[in-house]
BAKE-968497 format. One record per atom (N, C-alpha, C): residue number from 0; atom name; z, x, y; residue in three letters. Coordinates in steps of 0.2 Angstrom, whole numbers. Layout:
<pts>
pt i:NUM, at:CA, z:Z, x:X, y:Y, aa:ALA
...
</pts>
This chain:
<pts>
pt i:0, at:N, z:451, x:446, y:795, aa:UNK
pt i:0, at:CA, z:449, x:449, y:789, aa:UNK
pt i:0, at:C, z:455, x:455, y:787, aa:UNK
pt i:1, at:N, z:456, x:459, y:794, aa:UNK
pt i:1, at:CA, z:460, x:464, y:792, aa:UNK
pt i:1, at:C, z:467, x:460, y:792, aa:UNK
pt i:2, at:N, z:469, x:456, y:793, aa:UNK
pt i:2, at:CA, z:475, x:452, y:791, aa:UNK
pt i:2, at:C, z:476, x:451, y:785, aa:UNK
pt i:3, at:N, z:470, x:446, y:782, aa:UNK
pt i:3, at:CA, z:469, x:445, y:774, aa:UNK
pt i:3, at:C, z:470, x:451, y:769, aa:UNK
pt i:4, at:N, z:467, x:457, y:772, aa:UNK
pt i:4, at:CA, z:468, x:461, y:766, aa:UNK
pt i:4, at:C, z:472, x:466, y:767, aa:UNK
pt i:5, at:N, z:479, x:465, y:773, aa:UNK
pt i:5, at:CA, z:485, x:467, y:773, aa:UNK
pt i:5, at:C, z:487, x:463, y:770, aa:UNK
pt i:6, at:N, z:490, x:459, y:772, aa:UNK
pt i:6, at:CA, z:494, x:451, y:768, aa:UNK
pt i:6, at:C, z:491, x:450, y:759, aa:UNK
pt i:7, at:N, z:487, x:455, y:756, aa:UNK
pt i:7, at:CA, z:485, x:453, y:750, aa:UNK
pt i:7, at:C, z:487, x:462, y:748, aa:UNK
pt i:8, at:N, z:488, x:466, y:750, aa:UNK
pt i:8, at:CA, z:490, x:473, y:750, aa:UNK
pt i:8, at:C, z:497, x:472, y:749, aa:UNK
pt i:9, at:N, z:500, x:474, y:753, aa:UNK
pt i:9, at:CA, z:507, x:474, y:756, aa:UNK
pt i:9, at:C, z:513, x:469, y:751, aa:UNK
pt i:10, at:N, z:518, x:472, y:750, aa:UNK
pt i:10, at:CA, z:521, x:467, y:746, aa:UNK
pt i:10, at:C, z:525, x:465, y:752, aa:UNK
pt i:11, at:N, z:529, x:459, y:751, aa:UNK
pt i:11, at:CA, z:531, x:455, y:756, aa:UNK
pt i:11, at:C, z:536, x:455, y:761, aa:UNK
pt i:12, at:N, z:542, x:462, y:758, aa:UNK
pt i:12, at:CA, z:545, x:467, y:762, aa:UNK
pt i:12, at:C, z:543, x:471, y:767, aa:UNK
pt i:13, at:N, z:536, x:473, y:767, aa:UNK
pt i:13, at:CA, z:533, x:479, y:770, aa:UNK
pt i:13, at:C, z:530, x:473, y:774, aa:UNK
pt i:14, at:N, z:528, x:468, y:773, aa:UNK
pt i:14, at:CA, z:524, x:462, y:778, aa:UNK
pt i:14, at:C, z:530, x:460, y:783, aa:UNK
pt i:15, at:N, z:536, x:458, y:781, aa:UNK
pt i:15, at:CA, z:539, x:457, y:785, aa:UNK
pt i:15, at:C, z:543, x:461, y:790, aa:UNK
pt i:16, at:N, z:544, x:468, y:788, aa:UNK
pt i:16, at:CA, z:546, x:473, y:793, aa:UNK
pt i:16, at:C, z:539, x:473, y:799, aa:UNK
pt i:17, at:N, z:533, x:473, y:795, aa:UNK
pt i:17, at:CA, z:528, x:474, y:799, aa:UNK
pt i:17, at:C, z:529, x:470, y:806, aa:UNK
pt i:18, at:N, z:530, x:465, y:803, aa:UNK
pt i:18, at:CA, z:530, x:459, y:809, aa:UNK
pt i:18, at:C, z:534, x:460, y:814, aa:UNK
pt i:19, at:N, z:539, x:461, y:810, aa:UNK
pt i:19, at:CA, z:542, x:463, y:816, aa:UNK
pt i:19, at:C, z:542, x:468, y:820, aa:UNK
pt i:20, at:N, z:540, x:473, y:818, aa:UNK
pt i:20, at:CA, z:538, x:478, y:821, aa:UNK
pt i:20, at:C, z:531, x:478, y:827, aa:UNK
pt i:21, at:N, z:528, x:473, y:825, aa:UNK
pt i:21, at:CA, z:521, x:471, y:829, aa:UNK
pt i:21, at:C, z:526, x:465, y:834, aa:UNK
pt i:22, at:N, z:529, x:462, y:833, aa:UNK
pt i:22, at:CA, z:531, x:456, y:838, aa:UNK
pt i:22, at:C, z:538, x:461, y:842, aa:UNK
pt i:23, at:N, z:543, x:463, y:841, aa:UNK
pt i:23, at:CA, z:546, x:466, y:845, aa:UNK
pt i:23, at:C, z:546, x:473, y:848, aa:UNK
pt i:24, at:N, z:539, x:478, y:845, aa:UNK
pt i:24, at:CA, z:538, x:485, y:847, aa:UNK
pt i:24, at:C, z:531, x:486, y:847, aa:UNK
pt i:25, at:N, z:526, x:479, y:848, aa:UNK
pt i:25, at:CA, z:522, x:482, y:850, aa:UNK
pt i:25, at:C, z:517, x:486, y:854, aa:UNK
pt i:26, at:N, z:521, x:481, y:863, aa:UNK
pt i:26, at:CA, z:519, x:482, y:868, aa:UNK
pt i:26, at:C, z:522, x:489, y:870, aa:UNK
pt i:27, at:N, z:527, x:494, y:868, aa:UNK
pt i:27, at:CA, z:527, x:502, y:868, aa:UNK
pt i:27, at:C, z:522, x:504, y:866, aa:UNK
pt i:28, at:N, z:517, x:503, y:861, aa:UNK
pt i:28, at:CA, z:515, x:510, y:858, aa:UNK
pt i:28, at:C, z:507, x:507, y:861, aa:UNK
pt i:29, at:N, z:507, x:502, y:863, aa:UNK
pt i:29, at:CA, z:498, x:499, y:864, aa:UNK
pt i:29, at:C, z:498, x:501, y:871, aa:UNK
pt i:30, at:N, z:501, x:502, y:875, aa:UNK
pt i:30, at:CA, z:501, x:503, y:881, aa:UNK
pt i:30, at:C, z:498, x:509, y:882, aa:UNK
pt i:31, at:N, z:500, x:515, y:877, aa:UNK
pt i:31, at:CA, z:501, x:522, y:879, aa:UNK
pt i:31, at:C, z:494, x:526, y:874, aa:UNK
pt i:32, at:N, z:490, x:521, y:872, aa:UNK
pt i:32, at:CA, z:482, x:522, y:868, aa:UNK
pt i:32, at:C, z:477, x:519, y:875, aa:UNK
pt i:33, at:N, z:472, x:522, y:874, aa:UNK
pt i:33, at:CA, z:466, x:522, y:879, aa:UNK
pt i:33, at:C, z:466, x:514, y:878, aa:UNK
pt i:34, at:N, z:463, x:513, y:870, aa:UNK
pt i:34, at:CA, z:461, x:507, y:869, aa:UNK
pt i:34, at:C, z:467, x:501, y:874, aa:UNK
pt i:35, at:N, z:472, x:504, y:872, aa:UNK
pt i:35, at:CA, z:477, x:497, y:875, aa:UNK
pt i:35, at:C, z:478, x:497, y:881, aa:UNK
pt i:36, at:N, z:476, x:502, y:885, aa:UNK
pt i:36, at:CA, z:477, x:502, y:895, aa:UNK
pt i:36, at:C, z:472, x:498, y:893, aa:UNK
pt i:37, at:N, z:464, x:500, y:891, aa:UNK
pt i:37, at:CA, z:458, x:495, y:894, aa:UNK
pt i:37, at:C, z:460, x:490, y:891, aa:UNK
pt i:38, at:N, z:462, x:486, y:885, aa:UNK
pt i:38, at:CA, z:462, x:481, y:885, aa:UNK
pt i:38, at:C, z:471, x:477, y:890, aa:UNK
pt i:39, at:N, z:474, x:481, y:891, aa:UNK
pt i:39, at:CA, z:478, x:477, y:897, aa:UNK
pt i:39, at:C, z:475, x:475, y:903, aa:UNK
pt i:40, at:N, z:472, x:482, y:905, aa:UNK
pt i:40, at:CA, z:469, x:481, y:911, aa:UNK
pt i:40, at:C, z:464, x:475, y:908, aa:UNK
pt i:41, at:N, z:461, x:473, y:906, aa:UNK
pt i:41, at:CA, z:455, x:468, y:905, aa:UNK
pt i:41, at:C, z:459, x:461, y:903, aa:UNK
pt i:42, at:N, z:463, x:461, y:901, aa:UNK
pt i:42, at:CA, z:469, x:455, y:900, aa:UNK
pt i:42, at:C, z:469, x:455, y:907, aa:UNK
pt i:43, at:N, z:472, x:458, y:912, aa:UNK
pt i:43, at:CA, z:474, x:458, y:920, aa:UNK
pt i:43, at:C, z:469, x:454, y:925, aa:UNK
pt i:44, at:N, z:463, x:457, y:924, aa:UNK
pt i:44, at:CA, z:458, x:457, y:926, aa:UNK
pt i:44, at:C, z:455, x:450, y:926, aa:UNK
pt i:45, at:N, z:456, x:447, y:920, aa:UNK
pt i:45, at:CA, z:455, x:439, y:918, aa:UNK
pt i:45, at:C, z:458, x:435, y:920, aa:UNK
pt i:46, at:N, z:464, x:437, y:921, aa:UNK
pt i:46, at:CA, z:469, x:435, y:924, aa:UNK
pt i:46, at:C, z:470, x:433, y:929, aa:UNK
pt i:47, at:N, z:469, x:437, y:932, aa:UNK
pt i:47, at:CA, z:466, x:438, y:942, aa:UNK
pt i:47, at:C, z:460, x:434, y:942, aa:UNK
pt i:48, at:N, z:454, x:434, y:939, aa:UNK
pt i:48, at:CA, z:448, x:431, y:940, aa:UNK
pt i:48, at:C, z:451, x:422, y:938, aa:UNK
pt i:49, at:N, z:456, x:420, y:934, aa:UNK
pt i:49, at:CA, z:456, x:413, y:933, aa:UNK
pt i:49, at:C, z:459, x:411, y:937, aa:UNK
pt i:50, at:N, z:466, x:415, y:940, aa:UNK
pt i:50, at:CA, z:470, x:412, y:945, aa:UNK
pt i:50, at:C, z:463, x:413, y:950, aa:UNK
pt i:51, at:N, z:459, x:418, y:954, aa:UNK
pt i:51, at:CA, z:454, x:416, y:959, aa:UNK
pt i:51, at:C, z:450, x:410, y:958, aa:UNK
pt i:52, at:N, z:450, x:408, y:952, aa:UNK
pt i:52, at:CA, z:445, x:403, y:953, aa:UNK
pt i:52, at:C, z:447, x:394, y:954, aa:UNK
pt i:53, at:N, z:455, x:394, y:950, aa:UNK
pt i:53, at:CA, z:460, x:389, y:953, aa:UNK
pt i:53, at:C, z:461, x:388, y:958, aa:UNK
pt i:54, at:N, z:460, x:394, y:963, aa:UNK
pt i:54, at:CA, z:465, x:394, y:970, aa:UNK
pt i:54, at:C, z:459, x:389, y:971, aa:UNK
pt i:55, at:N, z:450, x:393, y:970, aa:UNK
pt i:55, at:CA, z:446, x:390, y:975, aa:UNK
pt i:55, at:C, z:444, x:382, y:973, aa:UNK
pt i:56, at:N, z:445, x:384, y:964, aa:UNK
pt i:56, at:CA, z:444, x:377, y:965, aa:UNK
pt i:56, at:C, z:448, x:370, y:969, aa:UNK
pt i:57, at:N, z:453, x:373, y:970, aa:UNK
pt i:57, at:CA, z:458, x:370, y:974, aa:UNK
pt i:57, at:C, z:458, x:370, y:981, aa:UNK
pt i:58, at:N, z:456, x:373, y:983, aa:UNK
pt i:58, at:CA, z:451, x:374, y:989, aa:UNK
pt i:58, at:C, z:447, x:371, y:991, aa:UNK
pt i:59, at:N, z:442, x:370, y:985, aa:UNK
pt i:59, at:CA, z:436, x:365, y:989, aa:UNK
pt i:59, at:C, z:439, x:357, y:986, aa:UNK
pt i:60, at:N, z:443, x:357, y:982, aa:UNK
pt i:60, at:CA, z:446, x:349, y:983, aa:UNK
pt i:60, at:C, z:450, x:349, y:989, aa:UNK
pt i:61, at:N, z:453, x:353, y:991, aa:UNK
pt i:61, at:CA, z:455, x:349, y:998, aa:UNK
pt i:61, at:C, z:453, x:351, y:1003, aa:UNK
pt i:62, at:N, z:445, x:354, y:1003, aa:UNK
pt i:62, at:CA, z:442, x:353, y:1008, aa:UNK
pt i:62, at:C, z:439, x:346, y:1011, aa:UNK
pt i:63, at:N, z:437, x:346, y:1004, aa:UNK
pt i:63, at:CA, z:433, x:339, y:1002, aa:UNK
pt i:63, at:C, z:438, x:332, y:1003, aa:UNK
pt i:64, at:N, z:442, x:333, y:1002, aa:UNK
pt i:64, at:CA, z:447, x:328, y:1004, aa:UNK
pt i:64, at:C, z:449, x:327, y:1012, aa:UNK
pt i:65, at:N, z:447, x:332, y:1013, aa:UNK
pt i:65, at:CA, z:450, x:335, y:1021, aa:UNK
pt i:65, at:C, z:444, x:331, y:1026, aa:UNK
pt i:66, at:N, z:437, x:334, y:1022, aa:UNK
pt i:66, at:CA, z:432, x:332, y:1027, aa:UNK
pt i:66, at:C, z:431, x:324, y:1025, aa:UNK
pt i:67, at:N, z:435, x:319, y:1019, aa:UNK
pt i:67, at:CA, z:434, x:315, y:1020, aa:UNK
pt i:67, at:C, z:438, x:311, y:1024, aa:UNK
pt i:68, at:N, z:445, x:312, y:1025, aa:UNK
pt i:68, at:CA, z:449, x:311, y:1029, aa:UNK
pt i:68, at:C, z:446, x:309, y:1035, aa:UNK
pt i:69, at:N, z:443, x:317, y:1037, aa:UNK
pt i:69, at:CA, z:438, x:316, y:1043, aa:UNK
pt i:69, at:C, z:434, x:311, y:1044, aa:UNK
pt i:70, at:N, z:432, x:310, y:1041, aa:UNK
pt i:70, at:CA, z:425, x:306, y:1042, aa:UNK
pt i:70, at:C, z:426, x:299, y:1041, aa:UNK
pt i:71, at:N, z:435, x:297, y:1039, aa:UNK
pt i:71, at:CA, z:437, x:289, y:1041, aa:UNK
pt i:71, at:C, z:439, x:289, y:1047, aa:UNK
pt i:72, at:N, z:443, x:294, y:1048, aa:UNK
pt i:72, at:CA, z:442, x:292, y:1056, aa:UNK
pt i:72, at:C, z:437, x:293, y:1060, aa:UNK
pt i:73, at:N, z:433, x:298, y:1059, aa:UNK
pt i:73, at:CA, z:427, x:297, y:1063, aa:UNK
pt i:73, at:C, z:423, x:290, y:1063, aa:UNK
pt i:74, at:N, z:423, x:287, y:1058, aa:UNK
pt i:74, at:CA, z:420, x:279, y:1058, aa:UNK
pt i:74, at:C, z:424, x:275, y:1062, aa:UNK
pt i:75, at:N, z:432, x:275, y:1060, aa:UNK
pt i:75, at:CA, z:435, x:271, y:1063, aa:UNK
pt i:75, at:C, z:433, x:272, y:1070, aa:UNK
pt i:76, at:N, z:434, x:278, y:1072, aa:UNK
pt i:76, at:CA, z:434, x:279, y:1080, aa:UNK
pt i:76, at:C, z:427, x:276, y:1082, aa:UNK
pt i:77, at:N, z:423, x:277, y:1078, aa:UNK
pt i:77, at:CA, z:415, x:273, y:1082, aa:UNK
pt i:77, at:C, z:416, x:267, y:1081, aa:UNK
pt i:78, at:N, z:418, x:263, y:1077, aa:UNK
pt i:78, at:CA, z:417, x:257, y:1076, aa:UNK
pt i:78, at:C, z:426, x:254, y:1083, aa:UNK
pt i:79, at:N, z:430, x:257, y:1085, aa:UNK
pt i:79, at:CA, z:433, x:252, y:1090, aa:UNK
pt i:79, at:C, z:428, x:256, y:1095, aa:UNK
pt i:80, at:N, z:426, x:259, y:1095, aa:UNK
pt i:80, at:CA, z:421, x:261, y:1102, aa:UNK
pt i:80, at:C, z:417, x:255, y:1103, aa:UNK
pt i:81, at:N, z:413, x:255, y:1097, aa:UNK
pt i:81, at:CA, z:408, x:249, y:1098, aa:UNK
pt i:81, at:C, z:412, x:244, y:1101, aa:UNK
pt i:82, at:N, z:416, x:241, y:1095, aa:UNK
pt i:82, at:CA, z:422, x:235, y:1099, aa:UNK
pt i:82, at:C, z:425, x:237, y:1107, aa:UNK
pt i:83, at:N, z:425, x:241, y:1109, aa:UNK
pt i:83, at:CA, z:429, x:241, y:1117, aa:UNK
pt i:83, at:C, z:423, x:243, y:1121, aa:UNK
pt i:84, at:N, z:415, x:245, y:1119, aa:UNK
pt i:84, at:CA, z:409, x:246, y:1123, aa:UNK
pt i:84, at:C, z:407, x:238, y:1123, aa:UNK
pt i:85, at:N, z:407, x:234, y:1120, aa:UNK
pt i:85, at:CA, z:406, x:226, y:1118, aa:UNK
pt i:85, at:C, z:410, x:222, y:1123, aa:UNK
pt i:86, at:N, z:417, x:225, y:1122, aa:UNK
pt i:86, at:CA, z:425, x:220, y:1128, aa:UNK
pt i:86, at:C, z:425, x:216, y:1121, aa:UNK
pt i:87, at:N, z:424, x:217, y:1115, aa:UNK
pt i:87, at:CA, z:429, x:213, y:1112, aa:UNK
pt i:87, at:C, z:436, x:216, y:1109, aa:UNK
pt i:88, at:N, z:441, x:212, y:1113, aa:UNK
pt i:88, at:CA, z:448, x:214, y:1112, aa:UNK
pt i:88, at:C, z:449, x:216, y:1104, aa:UNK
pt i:89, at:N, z:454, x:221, y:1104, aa:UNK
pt i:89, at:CA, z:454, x:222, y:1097, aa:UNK
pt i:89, at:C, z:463, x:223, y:1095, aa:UNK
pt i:90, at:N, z:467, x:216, y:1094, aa:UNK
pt i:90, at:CA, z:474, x:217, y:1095, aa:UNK
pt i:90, at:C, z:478, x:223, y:1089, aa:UNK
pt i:91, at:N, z:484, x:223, y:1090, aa:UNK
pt i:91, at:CA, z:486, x:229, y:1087, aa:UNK
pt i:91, at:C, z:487, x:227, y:1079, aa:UNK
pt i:92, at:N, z:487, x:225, y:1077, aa:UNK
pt i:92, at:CA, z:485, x:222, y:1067, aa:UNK
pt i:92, at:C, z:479, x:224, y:1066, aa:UNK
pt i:93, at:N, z:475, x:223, y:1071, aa:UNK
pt i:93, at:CA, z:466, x:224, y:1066, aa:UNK
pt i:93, at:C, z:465, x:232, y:1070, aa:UNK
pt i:94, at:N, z:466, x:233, y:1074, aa:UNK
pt i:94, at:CA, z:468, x:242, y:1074, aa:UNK
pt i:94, at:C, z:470, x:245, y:1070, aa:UNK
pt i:95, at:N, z:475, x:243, y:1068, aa:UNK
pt i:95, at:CA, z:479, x:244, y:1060, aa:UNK
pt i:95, at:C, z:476, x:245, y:1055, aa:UNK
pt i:96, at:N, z:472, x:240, y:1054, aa:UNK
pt i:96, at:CA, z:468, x:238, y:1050, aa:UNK
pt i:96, at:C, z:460, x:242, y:1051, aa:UNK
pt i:97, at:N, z:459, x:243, y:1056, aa:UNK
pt i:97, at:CA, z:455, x:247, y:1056, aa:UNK
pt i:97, at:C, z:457, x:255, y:1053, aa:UNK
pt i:98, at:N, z:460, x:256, y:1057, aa:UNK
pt i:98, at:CA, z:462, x:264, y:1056, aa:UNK
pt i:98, at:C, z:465, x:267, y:1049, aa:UNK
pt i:99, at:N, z:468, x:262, y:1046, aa:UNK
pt i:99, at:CA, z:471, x:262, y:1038, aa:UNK
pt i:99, at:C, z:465, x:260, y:1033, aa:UNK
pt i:100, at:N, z:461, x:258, y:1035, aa:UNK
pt i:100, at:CA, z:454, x:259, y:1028, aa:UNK
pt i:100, at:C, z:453, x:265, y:1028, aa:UNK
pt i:101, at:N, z:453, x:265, y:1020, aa:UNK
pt i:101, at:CA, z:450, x:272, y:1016, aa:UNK
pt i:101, at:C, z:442, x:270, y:1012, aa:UNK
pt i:102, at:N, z:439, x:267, y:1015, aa:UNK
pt i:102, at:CA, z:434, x:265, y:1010, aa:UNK
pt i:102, at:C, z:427, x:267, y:1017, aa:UNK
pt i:103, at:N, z:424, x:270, y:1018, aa:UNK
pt i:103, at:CA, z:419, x:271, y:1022, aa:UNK
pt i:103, at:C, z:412, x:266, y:1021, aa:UNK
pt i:104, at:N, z:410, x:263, y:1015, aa:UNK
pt i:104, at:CA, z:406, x:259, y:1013, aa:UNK
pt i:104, at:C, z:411, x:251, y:1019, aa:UNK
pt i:105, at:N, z:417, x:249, y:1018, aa:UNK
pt i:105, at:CA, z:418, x:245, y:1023, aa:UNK
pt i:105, at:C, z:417, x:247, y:1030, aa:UNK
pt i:106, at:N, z:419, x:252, y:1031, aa:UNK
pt i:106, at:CA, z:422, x:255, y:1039, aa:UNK
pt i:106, at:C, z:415, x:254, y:1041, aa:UNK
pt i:107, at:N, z:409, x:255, y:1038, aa:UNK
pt i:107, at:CA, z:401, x:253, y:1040, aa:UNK
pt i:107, at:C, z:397, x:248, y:1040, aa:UNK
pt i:108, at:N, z:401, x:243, y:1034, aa:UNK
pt i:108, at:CA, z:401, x:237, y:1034, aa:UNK
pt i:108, at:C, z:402, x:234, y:1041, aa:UNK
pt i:109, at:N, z:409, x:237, y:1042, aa:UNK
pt i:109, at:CA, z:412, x:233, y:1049, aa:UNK
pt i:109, at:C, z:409, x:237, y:1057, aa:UNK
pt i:110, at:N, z:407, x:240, y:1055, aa:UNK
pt i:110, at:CA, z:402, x:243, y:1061, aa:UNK
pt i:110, at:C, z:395, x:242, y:1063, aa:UNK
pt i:111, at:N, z:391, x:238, y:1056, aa:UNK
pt i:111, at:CA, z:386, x:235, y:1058, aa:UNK
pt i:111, at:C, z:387, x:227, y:1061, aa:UNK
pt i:112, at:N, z:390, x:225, y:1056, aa:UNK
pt i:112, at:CA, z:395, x:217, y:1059, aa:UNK
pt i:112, at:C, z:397, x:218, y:1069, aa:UNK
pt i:113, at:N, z:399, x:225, y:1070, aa:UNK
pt i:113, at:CA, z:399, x:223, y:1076, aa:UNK
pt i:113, at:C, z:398, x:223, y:1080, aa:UNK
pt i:114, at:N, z:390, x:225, y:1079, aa:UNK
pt i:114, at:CA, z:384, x:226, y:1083, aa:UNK
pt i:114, at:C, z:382, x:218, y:1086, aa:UNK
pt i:115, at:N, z:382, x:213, y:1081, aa:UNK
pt i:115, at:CA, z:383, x:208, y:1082, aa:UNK
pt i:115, at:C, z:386, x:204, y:1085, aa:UNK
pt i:116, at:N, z:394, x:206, y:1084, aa:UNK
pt i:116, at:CA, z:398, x:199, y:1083, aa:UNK
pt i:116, at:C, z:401, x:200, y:1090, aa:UNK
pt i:117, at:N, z:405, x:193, y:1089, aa:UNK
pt i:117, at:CA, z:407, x:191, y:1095, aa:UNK
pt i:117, at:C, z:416, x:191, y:1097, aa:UNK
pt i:118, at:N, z:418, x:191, y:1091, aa:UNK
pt i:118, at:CA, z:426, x:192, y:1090, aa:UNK
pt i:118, at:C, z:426, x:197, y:1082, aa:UNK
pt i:119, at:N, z:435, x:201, y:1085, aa:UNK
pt i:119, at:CA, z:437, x:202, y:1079, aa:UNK
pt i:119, at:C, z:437, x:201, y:1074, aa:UNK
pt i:120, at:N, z:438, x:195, y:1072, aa:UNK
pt i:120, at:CA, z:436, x:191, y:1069, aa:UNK
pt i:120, at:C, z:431, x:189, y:1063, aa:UNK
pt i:121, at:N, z:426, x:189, y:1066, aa:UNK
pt i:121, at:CA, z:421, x:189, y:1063, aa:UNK
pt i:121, at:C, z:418, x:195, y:1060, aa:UNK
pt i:122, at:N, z:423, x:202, y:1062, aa:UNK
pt i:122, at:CA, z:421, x:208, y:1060, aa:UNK
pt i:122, at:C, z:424, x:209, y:1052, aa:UNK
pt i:123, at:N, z:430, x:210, y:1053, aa:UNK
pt i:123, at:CA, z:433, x:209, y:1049, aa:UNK
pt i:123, at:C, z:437, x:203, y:1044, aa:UNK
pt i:124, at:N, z:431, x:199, y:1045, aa:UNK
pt i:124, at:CA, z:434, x:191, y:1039, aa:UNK
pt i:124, at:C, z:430, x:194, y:1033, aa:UNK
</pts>
């Protein structure tokens, strides 16, 4: 509003200088008003608080990421356990194959399959 009723004041010389004077000399004089510490400091403050909350957001995605990481190999390692507590041979392609699945809904799949089965094989066909 107070723009409107400058911009409808002002003839368009005195508008102009304005602006410039607000775009290349304003941060002198607002600094050195109460009003403009607190509103820096308060720009600052916001500023710190969203960077805080990116880092954590960032944080708990790769935490999350981290503990799922976890938790495919901890599958995979129990499921060739099951297979080596069993004696059924497990060649090094379906170890591979074990070990490189990102999908935990399989890796359980193939782990109940093992409780059963009798070859490789039939674990992962």
């Amino acid at each position: 509003m107070y723009a409107a009723i400058t911009q409808t004041i002002f003839p368009a010389h005195v508008l102009s200088q304005l602006e410039v004077v607000l775009k290349t000399q304003a941060h002198a004089w607002v600094a050195e008003t109460d009003w403009g510490r607190e509103l820096i400091e308060k720009l600052k403050a916001d500023a710190q608080k969203e960077g805080l909350q990116k880092g954590l957001r960032k944080g708990i995605e790769q935490g999350i990421a981290q503990g799922h990481d976890r938790e495919l190999v901890n599958q995979a390692r129990t499921l060739l356990t099951v297979l080596e507590t069993k004696g059924i041979t497990v060649d090094e392609a379906a170890r591979r194959q074990i070990n490189a699945c990102a999908d935990t809904d399989q890796l359980s799949a193939w782990t109940i399959r093992a409780v059963t089965a009798s070859s490789i094989e039939e674990i992962l066909s």
